[in-house]
N, C-alpha and C positions, 0 to 999 in steps of 0.2 A: 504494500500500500504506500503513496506518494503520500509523505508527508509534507509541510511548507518547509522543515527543515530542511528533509532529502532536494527539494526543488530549490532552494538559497543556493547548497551547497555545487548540483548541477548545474544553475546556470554562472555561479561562478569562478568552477574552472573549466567551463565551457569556455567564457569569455578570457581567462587567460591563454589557454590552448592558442587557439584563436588570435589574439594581438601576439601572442611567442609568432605564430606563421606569418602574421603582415610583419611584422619587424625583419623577420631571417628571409623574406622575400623582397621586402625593401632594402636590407643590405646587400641582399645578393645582386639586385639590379642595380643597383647606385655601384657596388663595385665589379661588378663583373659586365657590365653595361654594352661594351663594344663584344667580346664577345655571346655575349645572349642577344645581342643584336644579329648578327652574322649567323647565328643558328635558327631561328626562328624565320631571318628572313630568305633564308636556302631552303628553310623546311615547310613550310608555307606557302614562298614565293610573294611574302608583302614588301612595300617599299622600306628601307630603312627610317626616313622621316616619320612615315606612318606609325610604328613600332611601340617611338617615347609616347605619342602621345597616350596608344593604347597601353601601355605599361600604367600611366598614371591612371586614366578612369578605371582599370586593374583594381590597383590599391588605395583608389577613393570611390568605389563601389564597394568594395571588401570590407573597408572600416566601417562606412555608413551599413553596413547590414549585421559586423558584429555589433553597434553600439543599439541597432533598433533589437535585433532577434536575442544577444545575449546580453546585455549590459541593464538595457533598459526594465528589462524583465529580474535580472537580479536584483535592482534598486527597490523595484517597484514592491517585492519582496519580503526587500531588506524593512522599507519603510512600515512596511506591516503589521 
């Protein structure tokens, strides 16, 4: 049976899980940049230009859906 406890405790390392991955995908791209460019654009076939931008709506679609599906739901929780 789901307790409010059990449900605090899942969506709050839900939300860590979560921002650990946008972080270690955000360093990875900030430093590995030229080459996950050159792969992606050989493996796909997209323009190199095109690439950064989709990399960024990437990782500000990523955040905006951990902070609505896990953060917000842990607060709201919390506040309880």
């Amino acid at each position: 049976m789901l307790t409010q406890q059990t449900l605090i405790e899942f969506f709050g390392w839900s939300t860590v899980i979560n921002f650990t991955i946008l972080l270690l995908s955000t360093l990875t791209i900030s430093f590995f940049r030229g080459t996950i460019i050159q792969i992606h654009s050989e493996l796909f076939n997209l323009n190199k230009e095109d690439l950064g931008r989709a990399y960024f709506n990437y990782i500000a679609i990523y955040k905006i859906l951990i902070i609505v599906f896990n953060f917000v739901p842990y607060l709201a929780l919390k506040l309880l």
